[in-house]
MARZA-323646 format. One line per field, with one value per residue: x, y, z of N, C-alpha, C in turn. Coordinates in nm, 3 decimals. Each point is the difference from the previous one (the first is absolute). Layout:
BEGIN
neast	[X ...];
nnorth	[Y ...];
nup	[Z ...];
caeast	[X ...];
canorth	[Y ...];
caup	[Z ...];
ceast	[X ...];
cnorth	[Y ...];
cup	[Z ...];
***
This chain:
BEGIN
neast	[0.084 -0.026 0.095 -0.017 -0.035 0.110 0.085 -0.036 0.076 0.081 -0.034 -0.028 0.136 0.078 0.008 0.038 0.131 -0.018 0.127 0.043 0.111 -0.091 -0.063 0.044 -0.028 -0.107 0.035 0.019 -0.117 -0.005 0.017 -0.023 -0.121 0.035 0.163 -0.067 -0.072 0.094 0.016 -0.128 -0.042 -0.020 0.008 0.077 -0.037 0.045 0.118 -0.044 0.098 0.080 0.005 0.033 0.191 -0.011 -0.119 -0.092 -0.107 -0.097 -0.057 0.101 -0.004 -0.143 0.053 0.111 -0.003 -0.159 0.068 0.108 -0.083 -0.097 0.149 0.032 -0.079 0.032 0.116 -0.093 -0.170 0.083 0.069 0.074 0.015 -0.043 -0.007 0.020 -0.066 -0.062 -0.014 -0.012 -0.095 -0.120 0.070 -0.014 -0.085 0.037 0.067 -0.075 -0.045 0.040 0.027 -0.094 -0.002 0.115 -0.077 0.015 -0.092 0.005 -0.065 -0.052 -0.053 0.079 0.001 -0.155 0.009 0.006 -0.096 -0.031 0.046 0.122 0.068 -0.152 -0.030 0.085 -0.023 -0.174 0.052 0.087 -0.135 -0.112 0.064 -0.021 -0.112 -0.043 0.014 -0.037 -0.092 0.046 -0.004 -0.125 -0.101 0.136 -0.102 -0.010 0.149 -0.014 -0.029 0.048 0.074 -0.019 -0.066 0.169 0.016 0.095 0.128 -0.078 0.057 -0.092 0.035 0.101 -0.075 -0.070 -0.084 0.066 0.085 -0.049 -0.119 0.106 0.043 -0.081 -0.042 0.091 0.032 -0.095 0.089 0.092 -0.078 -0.041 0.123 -0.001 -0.143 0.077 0.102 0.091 0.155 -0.131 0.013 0.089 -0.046 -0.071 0.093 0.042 0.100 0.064 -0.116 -0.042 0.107 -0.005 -0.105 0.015 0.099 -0.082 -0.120 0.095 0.056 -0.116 -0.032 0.135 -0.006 -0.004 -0.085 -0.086 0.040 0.014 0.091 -0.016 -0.108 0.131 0.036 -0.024 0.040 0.091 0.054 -0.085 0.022 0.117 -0.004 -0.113 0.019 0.104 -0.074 -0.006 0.104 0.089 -0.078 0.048 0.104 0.023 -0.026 0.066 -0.026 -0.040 0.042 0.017 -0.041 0.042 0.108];
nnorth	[-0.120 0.083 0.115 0.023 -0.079 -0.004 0.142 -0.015 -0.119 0.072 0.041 -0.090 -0.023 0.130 -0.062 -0.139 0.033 0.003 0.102 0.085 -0.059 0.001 0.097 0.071 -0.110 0.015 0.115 -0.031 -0.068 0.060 0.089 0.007 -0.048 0.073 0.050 0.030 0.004 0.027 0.023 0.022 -0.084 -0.070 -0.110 0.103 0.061 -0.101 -0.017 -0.092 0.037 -0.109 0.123 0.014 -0.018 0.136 -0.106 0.066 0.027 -0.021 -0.128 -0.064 -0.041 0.002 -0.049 -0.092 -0.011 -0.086 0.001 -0.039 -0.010 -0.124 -0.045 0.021 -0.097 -0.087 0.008 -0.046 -0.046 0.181 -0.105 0.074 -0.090 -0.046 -0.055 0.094 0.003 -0.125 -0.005 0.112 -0.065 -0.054 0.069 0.096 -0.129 -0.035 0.023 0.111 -0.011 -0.057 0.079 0.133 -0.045 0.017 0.108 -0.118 -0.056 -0.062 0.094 -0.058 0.007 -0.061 -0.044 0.035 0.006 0.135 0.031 -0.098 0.009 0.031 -0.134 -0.026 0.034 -0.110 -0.115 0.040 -0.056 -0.093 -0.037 0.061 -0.078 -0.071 0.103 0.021 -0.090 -0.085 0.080 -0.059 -0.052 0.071 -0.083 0.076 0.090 -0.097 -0.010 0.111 -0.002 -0.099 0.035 0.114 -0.093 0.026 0.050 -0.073 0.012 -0.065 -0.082 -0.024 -0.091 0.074 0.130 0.018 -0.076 -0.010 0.033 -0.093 -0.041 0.091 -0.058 -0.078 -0.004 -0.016 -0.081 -0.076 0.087 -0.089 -0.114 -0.035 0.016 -0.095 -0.071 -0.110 0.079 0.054 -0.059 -0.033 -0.024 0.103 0.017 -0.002 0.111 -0.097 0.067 -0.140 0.006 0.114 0.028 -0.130 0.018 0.111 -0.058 -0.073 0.087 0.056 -0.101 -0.030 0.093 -0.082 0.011 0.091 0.040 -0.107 0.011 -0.126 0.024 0.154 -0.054 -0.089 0.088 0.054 -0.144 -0.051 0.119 0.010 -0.136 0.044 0.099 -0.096 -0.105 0.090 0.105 -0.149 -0.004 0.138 -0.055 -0.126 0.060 0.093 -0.081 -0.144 0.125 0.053 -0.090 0.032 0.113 -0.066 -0.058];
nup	[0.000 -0.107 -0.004 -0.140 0.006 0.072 -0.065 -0.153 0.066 0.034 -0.097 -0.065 0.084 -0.066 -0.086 0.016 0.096 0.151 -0.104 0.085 -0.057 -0.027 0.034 0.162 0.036 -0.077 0.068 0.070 -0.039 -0.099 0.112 0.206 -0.036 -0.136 0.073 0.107 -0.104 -0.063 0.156 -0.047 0.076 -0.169 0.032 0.097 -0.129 0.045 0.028 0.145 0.027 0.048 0.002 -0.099 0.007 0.090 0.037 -0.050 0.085 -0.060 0.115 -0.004 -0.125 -0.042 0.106 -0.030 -0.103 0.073 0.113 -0.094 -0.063 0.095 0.076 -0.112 -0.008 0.110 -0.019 -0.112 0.024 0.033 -0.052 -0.065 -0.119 0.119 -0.120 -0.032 0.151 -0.010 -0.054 0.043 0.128 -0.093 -0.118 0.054 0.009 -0.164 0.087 0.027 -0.118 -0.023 0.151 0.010 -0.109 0.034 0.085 0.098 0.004 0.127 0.050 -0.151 0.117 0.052 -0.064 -0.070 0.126 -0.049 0.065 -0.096 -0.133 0.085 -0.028 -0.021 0.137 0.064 -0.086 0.062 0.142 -0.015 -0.074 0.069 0.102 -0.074 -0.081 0.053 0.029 -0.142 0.019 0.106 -0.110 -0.036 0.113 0.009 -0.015 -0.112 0.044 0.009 -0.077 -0.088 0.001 -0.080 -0.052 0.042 -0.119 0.024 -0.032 -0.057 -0.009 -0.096 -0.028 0.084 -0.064 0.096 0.125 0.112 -0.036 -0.030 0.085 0.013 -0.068 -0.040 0.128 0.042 -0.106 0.085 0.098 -0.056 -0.050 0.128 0.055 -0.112 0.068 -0.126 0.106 -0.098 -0.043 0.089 -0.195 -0.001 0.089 -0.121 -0.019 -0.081 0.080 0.060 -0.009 0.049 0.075 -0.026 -0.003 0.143 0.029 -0.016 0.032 0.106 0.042 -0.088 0.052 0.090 0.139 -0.084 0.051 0.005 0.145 0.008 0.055 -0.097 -0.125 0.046 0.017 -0.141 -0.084 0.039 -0.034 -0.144 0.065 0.011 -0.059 -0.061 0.029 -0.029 -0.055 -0.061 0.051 -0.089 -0.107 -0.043 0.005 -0.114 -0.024 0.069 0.087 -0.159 -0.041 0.103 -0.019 -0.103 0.093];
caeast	[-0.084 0.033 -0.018 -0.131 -0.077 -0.006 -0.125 -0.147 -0.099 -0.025 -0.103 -0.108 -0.031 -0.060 -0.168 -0.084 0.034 0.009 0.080 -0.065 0.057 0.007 0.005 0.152 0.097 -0.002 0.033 0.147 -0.004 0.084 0.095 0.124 0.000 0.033 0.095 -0.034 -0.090 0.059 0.041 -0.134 -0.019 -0.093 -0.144 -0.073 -0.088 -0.140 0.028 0.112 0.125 0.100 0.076 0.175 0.093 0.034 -0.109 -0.130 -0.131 -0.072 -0.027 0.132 0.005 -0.092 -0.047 0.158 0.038 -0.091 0.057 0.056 -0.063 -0.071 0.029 -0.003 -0.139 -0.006 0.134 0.039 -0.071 -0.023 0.076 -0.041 -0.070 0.014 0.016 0.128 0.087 -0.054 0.105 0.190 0.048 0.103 0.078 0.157 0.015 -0.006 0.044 -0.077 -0.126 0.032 -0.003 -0.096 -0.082 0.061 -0.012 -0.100 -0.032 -0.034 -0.163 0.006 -0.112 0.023 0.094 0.029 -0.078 0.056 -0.031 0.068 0.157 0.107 0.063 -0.037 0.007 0.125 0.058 -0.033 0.046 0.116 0.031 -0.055 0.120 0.175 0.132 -0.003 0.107 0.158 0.030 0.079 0.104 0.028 -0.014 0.058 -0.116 -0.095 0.000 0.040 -0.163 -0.003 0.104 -0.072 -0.145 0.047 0.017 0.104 0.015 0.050 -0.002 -0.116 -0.013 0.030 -0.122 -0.091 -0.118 -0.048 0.093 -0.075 -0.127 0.009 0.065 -0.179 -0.098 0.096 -0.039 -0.144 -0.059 0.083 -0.086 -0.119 0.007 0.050 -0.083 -0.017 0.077 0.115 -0.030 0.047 -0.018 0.165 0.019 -0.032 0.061 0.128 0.101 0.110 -0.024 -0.065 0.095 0.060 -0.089 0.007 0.112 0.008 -0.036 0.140 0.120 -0.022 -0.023 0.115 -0.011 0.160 0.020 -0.027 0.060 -0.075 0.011 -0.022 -0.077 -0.047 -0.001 -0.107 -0.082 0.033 -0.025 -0.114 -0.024 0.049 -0.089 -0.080 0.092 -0.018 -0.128 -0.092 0.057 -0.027 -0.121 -0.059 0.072 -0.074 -0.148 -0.017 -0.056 -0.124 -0.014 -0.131 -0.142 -0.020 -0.006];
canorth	[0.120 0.105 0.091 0.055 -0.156 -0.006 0.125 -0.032 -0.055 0.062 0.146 -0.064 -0.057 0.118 0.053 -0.113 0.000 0.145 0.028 0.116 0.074 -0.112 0.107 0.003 -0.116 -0.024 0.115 -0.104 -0.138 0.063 0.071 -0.069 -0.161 -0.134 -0.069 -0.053 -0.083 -0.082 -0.116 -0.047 -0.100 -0.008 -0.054 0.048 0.049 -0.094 -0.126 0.066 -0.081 0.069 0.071 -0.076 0.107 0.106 0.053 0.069 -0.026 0.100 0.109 0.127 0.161 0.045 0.001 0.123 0.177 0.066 0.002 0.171 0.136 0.048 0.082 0.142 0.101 0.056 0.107 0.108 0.052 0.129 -0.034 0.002 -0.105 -0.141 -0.061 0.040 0.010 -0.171 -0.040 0.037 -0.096 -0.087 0.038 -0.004 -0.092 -0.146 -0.183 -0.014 -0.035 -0.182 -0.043 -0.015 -0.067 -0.165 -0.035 -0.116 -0.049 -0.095 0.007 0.057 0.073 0.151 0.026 0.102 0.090 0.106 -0.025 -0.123 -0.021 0.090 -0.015 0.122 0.154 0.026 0.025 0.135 0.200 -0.007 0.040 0.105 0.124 -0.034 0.070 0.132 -0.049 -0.034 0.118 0.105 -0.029 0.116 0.136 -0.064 0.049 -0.152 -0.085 0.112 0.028 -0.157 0.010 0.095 -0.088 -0.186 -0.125 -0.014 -0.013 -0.149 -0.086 0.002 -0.166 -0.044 0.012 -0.085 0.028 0.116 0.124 0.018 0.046 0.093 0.086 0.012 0.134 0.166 0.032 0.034 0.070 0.077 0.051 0.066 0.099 0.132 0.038 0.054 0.093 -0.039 -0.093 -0.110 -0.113 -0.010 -0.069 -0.157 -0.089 -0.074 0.122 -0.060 -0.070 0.128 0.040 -0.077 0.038 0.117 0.008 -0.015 0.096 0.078 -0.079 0.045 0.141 0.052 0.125 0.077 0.126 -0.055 -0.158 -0.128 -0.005 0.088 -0.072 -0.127 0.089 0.095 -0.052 -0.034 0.108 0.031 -0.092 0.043 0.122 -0.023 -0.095 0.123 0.091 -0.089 -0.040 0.105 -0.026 -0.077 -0.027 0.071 -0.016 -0.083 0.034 -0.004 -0.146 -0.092 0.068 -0.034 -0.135];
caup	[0.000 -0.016 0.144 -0.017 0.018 0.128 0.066 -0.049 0.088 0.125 -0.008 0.001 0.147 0.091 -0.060 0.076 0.138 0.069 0.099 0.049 -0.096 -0.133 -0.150 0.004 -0.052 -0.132 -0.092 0.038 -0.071 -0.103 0.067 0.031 0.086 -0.086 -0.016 0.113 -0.037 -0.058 0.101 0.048 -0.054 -0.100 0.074 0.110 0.002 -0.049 0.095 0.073 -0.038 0.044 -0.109 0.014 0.100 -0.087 -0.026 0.093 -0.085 -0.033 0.095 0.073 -0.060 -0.005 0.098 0.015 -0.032 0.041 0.138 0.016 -0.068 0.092 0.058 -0.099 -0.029 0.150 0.041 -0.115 -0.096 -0.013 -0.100 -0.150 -0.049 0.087 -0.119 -0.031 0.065 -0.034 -0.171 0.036 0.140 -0.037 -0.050 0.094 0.092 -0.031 0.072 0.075 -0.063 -0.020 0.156 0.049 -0.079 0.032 0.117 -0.009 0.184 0.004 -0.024 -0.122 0.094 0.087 -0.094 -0.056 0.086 0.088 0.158 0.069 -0.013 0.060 -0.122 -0.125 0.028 0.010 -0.133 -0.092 0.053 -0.061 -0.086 -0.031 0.047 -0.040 -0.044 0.145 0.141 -0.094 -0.053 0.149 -0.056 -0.098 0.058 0.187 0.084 0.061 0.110 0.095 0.026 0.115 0.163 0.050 0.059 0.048 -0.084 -0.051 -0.150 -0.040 -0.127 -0.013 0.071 0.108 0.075 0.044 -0.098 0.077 -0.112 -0.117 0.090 0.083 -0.142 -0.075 0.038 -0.039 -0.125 -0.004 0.098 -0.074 -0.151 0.004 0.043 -0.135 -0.062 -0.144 -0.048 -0.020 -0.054 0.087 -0.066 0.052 0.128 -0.044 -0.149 -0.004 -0.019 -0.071 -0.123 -0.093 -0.019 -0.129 -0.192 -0.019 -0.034 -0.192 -0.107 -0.043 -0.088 -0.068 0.003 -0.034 0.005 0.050 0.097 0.140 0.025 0.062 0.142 0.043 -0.033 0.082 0.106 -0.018 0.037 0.175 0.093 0.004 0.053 0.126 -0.002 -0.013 0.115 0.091 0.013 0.071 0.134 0.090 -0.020 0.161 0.168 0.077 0.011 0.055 0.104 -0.067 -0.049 0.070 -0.058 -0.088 0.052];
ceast	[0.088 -0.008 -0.124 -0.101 -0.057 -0.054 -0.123 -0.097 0.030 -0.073 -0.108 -0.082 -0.023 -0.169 -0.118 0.003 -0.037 0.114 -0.006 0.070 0.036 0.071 0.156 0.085 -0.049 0.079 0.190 0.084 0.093 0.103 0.144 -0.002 -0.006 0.068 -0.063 -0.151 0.058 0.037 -0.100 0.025 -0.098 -0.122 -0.048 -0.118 -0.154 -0.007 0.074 0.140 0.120 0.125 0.187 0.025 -0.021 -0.139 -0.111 -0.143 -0.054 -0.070 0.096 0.009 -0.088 -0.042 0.102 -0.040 -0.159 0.047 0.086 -0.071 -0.056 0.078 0.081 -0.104 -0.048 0.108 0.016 -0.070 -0.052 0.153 -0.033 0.123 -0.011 0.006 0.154 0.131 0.007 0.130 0.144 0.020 0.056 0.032 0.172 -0.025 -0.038 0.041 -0.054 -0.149 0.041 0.051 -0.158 -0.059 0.020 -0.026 -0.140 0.005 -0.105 -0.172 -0.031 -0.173 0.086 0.199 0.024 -0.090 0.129 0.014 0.061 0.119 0.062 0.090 -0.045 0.014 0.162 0.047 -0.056 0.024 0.166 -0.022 -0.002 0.111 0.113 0.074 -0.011 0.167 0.114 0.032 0.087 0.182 0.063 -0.052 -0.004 -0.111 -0.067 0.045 0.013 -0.216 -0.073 0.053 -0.114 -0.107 -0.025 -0.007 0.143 0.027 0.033 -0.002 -0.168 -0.045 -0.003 -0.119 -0.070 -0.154 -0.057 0.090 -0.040 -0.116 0.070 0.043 -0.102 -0.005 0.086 -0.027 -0.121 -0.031 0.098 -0.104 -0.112 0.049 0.031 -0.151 -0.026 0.102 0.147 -0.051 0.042 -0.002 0.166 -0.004 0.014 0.083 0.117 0.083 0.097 -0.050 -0.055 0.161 0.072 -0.072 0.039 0.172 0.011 -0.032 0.047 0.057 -0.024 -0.011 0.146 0.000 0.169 0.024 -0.013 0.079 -0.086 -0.024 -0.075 -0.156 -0.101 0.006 -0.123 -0.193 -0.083 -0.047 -0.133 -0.086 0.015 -0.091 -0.137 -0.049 -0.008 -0.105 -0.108 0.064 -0.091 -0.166 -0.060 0.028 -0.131 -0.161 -0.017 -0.056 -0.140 -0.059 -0.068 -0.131 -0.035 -0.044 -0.080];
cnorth	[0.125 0.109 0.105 -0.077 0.048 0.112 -0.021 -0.082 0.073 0.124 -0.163 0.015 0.102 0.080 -0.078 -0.018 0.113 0.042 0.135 0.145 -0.081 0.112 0.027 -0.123 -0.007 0.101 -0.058 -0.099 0.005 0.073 -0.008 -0.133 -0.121 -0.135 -0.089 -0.075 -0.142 -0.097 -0.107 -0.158 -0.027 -0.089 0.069 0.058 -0.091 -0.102 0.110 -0.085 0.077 0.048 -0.100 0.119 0.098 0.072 -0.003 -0.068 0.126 0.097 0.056 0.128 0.063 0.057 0.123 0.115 0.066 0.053 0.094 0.111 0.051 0.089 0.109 0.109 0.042 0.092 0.099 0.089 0.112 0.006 0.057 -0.007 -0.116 -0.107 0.005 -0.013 -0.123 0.008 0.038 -0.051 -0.137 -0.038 -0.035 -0.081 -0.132 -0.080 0.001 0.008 -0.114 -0.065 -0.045 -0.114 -0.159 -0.047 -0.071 -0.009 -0.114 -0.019 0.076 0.124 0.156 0.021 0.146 0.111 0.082 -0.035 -0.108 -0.036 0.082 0.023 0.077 0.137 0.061 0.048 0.105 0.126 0.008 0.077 0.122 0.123 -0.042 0.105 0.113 -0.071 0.007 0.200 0.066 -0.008 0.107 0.152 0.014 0.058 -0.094 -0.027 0.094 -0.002 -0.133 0.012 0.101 -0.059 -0.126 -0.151 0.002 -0.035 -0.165 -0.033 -0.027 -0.149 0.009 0.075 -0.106 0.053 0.171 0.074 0.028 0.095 0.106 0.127 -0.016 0.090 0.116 0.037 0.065 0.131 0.171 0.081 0.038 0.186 0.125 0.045 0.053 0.068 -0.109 -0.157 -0.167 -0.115 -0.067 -0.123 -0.169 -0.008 -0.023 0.087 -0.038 -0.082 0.155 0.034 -0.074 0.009 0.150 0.009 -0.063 0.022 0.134 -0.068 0.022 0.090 0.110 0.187 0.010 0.097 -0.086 -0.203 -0.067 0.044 0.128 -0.051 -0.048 0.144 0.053 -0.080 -0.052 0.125 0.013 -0.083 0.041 0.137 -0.045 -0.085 0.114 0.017 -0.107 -0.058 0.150 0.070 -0.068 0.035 0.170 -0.028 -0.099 -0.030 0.003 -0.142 -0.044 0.011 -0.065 -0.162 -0.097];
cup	[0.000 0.139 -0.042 -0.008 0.173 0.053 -0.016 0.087 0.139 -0.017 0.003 0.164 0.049 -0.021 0.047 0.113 0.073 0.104 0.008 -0.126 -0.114 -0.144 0.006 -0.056 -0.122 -0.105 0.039 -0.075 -0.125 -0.021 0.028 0.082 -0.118 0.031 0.114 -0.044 -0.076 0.085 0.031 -0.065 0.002 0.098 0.087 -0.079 -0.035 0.196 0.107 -0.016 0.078 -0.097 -0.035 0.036 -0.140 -0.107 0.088 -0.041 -0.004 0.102 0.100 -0.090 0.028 0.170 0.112 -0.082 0.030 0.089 -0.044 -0.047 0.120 0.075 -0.026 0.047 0.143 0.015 -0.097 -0.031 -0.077 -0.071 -0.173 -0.083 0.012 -0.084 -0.022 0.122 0.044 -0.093 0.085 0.111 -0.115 -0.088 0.108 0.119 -0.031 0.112 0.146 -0.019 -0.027 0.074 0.012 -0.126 0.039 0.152 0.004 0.178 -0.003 0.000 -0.091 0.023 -0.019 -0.069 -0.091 0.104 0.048 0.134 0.073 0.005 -0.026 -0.130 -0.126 0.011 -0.022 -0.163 -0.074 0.033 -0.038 -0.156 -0.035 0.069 -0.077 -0.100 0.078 0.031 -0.129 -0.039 0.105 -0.095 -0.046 0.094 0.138 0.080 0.081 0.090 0.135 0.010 0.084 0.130 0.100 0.051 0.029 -0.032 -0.081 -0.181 -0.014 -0.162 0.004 0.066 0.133 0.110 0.051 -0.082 0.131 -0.036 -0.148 -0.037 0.036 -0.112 -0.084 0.054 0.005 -0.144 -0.045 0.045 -0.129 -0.120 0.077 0.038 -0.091 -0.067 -0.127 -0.030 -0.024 -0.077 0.099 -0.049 0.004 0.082 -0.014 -0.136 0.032 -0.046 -0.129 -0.176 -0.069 0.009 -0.112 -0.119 0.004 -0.108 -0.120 -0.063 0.013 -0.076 -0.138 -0.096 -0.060 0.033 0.024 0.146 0.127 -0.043 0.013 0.148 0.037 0.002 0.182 0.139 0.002 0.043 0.167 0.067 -0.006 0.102 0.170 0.022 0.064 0.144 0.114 0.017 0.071 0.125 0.103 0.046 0.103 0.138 0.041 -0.018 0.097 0.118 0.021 -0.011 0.118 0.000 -0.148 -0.018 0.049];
***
């Protein structure tokens, strides 16, 4: 079975099934969850079956990425273009979207339940902070603003799931506090992969007056600027945040 074979019957399932964001994962499907449909193995969609190594069924997909949208849509939702900002969490977090797809437990009940299992929550708040945390690379603010609200700088894995939970909601408390203003779609893109298409289409370009390197400054800063205004944004509004809460 073809991988367009395979969306086709998962818009089937989403049109016949009831998951609470069916329209979000369908507008997905074609997108950036191709490569990750392609993992599906072919009977789950008729039989339950236990998947071979390295593939999924159908209702781990269909069920996982309901669960992350859902909780998108709880920490996010005064977010614009929440579509768009879906595509860039993962985009820059393939191997932890194929953490969470490959995760299985032993009561196939309560397997794909948020609530219940720890393990799912764990891998979808990894994802959704993960280029917040891979971007402190490029922008030393991050980790002086973490410190500031006591959460330390780690490698993204080695969080727990209550450090995790703790930087969601900082994130959360970040976009709600810009109320529309500035651009808090930053916050979720992958610094290091817009910084690599940004440099080849200089490369390209062959400008004589500006370097590569002058290029990779100019870009970053705009990042660091921005980063700013929404760090300085929040800290002075944060006092506020319990009235909203």
């Amino acid at each position: 079975m073809s991988t367009d074979e395979k969306v086709e019957l998962l818009r089937y399932k989403l049109l016949h099934q009831r998951y609470d964001y069916e329209m979000d994962i369908y507008h997905l499907l074609h997108s950036v969850l191709y490569a990750e449909v392609d993992r599906i193995e072919e009977k789950s969609f008729s039989f339950r079956v236990i998947p071979k190594e390295n593939n999924i069924t159908a209702q781990q997909f269909l069920s996982y990425t309901n669960e992350f949208i859902k909780c998108m849509k709880k920490y996010f939702n005064n977010i614009v273009p929440f579509q768009f900002i879906i595509r860039e969490i993962i985009k820059g977090n393939r191997k932890e979207l194929n953490d969470l797809y490959s995760c299985t437990c032993d009561d196939p009940y309560l397997c794909f339940d948020l609530k219940s299992n720890k393990n799912i929550k764990e891998y979808i708040y990894k994802i959704i902070i993960g280029n917040f945390i891979k971007n402190a690379k490029y922008i030393p603010q991050i980790e002086s603003f973490l410190i500031e609200n006591n959460i330390p700088l780690k490698k993204l894995n080695d969080y727990d799931l209550e450090e995790s939970t703790n930087i969601l909601n900082l994130l959360s408390n970040i976009v709600f506090s810009q109320r529309g203003r500035g651009d808090s779609t930053d916050l979720f893109k992958n610094i290091e992969d817009e910084l690599q298409d940004y440099l080849k289409r200089k490369e390209k370009s062959k400008s004589k007056k500006y370097t590569i390197k002058d290029f990779e400054e100019q870009f970053v800063n705009t990042y660091i600027n921005n980063y700013s205004k929404m760090f300085k944004s929040f800290t002075n509004k944060k006092k506020y945040l319990k009235y909203f809460i």
